[in-house]
N, CA and C atoms as a LAMMPS dump frame, in Angstrom:
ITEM: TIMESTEP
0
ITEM: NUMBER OF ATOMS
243
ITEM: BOX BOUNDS ff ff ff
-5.0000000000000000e+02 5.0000000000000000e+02
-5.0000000000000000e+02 5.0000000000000000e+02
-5.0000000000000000e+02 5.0000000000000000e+02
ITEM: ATOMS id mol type element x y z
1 1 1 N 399.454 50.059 23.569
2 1 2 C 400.208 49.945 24.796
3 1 3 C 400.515 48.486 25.108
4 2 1 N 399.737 47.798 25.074
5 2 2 C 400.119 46.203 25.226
6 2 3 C 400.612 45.767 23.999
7 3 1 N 400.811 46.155 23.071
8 3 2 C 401.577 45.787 22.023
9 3 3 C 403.587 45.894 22.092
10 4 1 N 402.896 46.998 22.643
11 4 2 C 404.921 47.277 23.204
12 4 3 C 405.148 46.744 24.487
13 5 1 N 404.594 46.602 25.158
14 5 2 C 404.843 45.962 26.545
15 5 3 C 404.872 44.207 26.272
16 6 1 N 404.849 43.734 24.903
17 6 2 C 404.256 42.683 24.893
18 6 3 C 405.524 42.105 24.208
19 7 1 N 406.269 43.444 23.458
20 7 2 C 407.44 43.365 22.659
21 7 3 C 408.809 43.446 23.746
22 8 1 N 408.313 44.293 24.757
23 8 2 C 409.321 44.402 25.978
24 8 3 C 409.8 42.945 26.808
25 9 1 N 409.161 41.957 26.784
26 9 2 C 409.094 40.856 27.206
27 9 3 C 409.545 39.809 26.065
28 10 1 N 410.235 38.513 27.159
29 10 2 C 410.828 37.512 26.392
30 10 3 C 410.506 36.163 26.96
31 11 1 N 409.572 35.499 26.418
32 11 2 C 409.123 34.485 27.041
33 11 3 C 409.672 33.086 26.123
34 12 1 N 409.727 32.14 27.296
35 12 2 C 410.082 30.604 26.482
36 12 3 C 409.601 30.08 27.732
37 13 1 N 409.618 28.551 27.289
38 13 2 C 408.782 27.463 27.986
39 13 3 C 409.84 27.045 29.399
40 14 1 N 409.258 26.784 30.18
41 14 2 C 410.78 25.474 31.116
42 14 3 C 409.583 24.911 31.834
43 15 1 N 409.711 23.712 32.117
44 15 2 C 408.897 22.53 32.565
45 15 3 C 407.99 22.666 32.139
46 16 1 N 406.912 23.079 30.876
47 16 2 C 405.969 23.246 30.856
48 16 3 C 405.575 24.873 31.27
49 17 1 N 405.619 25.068 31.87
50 17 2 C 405.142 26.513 32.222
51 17 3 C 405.889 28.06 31.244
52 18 1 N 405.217 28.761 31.409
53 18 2 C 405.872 30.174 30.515
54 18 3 C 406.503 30.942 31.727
55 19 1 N 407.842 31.534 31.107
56 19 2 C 408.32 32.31 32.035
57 19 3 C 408.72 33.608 31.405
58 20 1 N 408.753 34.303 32.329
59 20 2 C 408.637 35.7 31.211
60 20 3 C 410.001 36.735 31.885
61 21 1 N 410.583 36.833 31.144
62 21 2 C 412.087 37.908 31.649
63 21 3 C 411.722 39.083 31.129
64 22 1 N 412.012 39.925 31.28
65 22 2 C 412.188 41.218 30.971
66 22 3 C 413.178 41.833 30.435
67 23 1 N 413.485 42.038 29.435
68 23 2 C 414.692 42.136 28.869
69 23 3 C 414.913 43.353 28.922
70 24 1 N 413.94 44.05 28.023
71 24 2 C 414.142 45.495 27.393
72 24 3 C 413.468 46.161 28.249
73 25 1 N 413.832 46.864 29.022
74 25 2 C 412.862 47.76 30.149
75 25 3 C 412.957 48.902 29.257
76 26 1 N 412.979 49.948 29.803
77 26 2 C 412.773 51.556 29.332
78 26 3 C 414.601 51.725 29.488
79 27 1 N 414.654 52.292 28.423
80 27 2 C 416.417 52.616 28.379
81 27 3 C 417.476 51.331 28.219
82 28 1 N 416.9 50.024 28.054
83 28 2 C 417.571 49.065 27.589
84 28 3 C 417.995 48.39 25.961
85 29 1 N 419.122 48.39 25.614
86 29 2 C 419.431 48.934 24.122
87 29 3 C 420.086 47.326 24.005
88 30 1 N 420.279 46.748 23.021
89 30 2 C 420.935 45.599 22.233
90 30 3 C 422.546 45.933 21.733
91 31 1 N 423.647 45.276 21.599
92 31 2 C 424.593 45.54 21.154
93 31 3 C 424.838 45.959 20.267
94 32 1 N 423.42 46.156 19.012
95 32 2 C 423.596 46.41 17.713
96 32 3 C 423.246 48.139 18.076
97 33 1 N 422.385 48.087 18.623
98 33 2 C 421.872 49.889 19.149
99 33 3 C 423.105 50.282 19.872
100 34 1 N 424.127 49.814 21.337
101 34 2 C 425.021 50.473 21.495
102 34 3 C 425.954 51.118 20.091
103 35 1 N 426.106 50.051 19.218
104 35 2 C 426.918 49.812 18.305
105 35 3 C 426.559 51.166 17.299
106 36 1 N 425.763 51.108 17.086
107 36 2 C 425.312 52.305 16.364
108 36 3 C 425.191 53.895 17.089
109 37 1 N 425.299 53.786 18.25
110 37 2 C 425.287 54.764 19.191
111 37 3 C 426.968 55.25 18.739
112 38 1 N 427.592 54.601 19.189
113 38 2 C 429.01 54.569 19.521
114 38 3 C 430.085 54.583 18.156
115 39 1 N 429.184 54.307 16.969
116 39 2 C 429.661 53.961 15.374
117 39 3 C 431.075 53.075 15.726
118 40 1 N 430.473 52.25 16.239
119 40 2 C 431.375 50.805 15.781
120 40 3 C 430.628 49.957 15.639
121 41 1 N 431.729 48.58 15.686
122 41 2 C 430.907 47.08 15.604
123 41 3 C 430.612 46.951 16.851
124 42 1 N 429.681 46.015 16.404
125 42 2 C 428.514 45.224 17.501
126 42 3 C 429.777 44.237 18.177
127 43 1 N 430.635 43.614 17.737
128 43 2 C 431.329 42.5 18.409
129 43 3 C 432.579 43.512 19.03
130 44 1 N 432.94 45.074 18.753
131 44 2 C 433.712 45.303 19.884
132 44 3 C 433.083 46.082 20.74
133 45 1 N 431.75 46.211 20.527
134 45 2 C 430.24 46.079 22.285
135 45 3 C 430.264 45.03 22.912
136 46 1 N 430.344 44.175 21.882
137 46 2 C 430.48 42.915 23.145
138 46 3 C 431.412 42.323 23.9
139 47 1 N 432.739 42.388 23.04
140 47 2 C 433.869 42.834 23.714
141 47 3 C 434.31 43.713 25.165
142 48 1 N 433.819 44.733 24.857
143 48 2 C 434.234 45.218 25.887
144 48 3 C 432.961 45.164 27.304
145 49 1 N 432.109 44.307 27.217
146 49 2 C 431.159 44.339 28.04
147 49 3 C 431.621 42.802 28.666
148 50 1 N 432.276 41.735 27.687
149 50 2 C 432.758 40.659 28.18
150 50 3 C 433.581 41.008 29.395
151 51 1 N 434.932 42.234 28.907
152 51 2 C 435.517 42.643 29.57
153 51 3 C 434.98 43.434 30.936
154 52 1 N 433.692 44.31 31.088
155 52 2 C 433.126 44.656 32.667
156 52 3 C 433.082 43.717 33.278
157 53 1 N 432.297 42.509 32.603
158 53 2 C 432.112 41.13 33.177
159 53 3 C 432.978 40.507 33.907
160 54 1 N 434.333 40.081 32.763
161 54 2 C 435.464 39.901 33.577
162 54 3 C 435.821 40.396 34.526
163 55 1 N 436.29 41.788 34.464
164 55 2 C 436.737 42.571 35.192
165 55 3 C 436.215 43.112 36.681
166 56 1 N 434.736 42.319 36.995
167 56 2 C 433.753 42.701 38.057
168 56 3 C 433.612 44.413 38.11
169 57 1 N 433.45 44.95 36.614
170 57 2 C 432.862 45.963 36.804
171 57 3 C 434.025 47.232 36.7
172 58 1 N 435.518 46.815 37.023
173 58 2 C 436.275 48.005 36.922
174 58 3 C 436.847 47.916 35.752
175 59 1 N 436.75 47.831 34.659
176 59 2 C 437.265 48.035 33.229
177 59 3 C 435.923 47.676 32.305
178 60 1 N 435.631 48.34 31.088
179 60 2 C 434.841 47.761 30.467
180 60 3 C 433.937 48.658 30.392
181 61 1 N 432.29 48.374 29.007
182 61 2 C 431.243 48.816 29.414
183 61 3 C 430.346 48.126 29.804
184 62 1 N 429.793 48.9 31.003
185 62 2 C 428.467 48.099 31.674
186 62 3 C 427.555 47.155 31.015
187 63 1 N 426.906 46.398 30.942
188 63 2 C 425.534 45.83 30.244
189 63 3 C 425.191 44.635 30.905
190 64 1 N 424.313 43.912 30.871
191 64 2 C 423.44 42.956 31.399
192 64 3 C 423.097 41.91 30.237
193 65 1 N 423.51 40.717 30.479
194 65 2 C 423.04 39.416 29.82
195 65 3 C 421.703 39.218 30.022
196 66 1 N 420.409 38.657 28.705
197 66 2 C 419.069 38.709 28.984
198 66 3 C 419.281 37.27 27.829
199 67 1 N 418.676 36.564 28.723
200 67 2 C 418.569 35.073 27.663
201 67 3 C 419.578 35.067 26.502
202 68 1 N 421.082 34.995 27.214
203 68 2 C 422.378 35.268 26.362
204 68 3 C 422.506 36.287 25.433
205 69 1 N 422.135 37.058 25.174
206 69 2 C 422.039 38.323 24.48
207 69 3 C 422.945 39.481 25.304
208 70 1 N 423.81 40.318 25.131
209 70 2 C 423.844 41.498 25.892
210 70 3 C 422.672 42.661 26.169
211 71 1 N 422.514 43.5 27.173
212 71 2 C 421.462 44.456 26.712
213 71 3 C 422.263 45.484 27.536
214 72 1 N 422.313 46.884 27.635
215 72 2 C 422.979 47.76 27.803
216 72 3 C 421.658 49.028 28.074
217 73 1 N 422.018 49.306 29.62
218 73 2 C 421.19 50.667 29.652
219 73 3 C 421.406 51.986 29.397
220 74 1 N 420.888 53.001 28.754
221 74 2 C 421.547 53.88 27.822
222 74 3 C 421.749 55.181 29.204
223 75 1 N 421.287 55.022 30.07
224 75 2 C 421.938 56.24 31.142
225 75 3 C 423.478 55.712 31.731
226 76 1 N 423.838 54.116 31.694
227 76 2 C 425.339 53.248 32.176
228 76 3 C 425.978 53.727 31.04
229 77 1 N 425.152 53.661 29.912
230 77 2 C 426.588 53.497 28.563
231 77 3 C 426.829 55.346 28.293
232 78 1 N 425.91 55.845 28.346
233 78 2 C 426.057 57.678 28.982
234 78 3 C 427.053 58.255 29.907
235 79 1 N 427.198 57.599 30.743
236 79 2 C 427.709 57.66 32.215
237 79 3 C 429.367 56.928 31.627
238 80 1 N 429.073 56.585 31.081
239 80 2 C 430.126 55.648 30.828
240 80 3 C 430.968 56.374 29.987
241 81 1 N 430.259 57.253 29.19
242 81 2 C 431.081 58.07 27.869
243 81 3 C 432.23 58.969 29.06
């Protein structure tokens, strides 16, 4: 259990201290997992998530930036189909 909870987390240094984000919660997928969900490329996931971004949400698919990475929750990208 602390092995995956340990993998769920993304830590790096700033001033000295550790800070810890949370990237991957429960249902949070990488562009390469949408990508494979969806059988395309990973860069037109990111594409079109640039585009929600742009778009404040009315065009596009949903996802969330985590220490520059996209991450995508799989009930938004569901919802989304």
């Amino acid at each position: 259990m602390a092995k995956a909870a340990a993998a769920a987390a993304w830590f790096w240094r700033r001033n000295g201290k550790v800070v810890t984000l949370i990237a991957q919660r429960e249902g949070a997928l990488t562009a390469a997992d949408v990508a494979r969900w969806l059988r395309m490329s990973a860069g037109t996931v990111t594409r079109w998530a640039r585009l929600h971004e742009d778009s404040h949400g009315v065009e596009g698919l949903p996802g969330f930036k985590a220490m520059g990475q996209w991450r995508f929750h799989s009930a938004e990208v569901n919802a989304w189909l």
